[in-house]
C-alpha positions as CSV (number, residue, x, y, z in Angstrom):
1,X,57.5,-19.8,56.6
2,X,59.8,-17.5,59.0
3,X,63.2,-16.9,57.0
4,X,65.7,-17.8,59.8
5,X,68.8,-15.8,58.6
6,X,70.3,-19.6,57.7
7,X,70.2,-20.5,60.9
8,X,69.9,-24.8,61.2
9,X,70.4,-24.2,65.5
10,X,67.7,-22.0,67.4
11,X,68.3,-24.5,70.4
12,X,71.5,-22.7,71.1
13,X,69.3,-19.6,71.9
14,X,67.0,-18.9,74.5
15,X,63.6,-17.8,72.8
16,X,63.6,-14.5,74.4
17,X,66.6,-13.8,71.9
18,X,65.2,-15.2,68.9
19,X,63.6,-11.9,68.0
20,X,67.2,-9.8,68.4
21,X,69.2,-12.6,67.0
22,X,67.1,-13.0,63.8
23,X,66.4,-9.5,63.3
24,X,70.2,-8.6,63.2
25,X,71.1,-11.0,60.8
26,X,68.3,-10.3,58.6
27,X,68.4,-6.3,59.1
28,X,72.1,-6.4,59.0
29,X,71.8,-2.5,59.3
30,X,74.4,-0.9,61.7
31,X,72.0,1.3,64.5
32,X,74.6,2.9,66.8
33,X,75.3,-0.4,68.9
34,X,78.8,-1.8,68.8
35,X,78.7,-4.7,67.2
36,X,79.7,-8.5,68.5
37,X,80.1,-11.1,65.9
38,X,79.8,-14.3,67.3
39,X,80.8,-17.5,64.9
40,X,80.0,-21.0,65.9
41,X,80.3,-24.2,63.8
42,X,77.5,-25.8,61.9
43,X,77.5,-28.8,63.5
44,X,78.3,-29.7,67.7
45,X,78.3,-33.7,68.2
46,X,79.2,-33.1,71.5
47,X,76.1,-30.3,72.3
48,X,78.0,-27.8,74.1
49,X,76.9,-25.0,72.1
50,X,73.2,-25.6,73.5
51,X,71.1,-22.5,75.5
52,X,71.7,-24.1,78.7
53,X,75.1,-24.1,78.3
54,X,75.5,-20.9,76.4
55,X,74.9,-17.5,78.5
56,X,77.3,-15.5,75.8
57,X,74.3,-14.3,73.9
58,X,72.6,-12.8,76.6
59,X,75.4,-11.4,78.2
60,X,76.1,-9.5,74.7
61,X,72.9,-8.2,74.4
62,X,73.0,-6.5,78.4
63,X,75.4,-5.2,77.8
64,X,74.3,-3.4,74.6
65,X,76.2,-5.2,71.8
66,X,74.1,-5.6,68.4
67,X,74.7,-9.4,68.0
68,X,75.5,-11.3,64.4
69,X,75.3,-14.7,64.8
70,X,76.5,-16.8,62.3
71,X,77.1,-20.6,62.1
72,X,79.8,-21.6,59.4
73,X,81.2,-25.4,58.4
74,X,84.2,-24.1,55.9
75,X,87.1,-21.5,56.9
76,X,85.5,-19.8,53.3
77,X,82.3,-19.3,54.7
78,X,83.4,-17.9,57.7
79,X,85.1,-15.0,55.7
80,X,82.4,-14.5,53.9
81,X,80.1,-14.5,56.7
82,X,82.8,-11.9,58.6
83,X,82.7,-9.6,55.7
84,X,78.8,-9.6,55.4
85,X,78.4,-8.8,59.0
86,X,81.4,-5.9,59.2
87,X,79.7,-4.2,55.9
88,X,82.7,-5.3,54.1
């Protein structure tokens, strides 16, 4: 089995991004990119967050941002998923 970094939603990614998304979360290693972390909720009733309606991710990536994606359900887990991905 793949470890997904925690991630429930790989529909809100293209799979041409899969490979940079997981990789940076799993890596977590800083490599001379600036960094863009990117927080979206756990769960989306309404499915806005979907690829097709999502082109942040790409546009991150083009233009040379090491993206940390992280998908958080409680304001505590979104600190502690903002201090994991700053090295804090």
């Amino acid at each position: 089995m793949v470890d997904n970094g925690s991630l429930m939603h790989l529909e809100r990614f293209y799979t041409s991004q899969w490979d940079e998304i997981l990789r940076n979360r799993l890596e977590n290693t800083p490599d001379g990119r600036p960094l863009a972390i990117v927080l979206y909720p756990t769960f989306d009733y309404s499915g806005v967050y979907a690829a097709e309606q999502n082109t942040i991710f790409q546009s991150l990536i083009d233009h040379g941002y090491r993206v940390m994606y992280y998908e958080v359900s409680t304001e505590g887990q979104m600190v502690d998923d903002l201090r994991e991905a700053s090295g804090e």
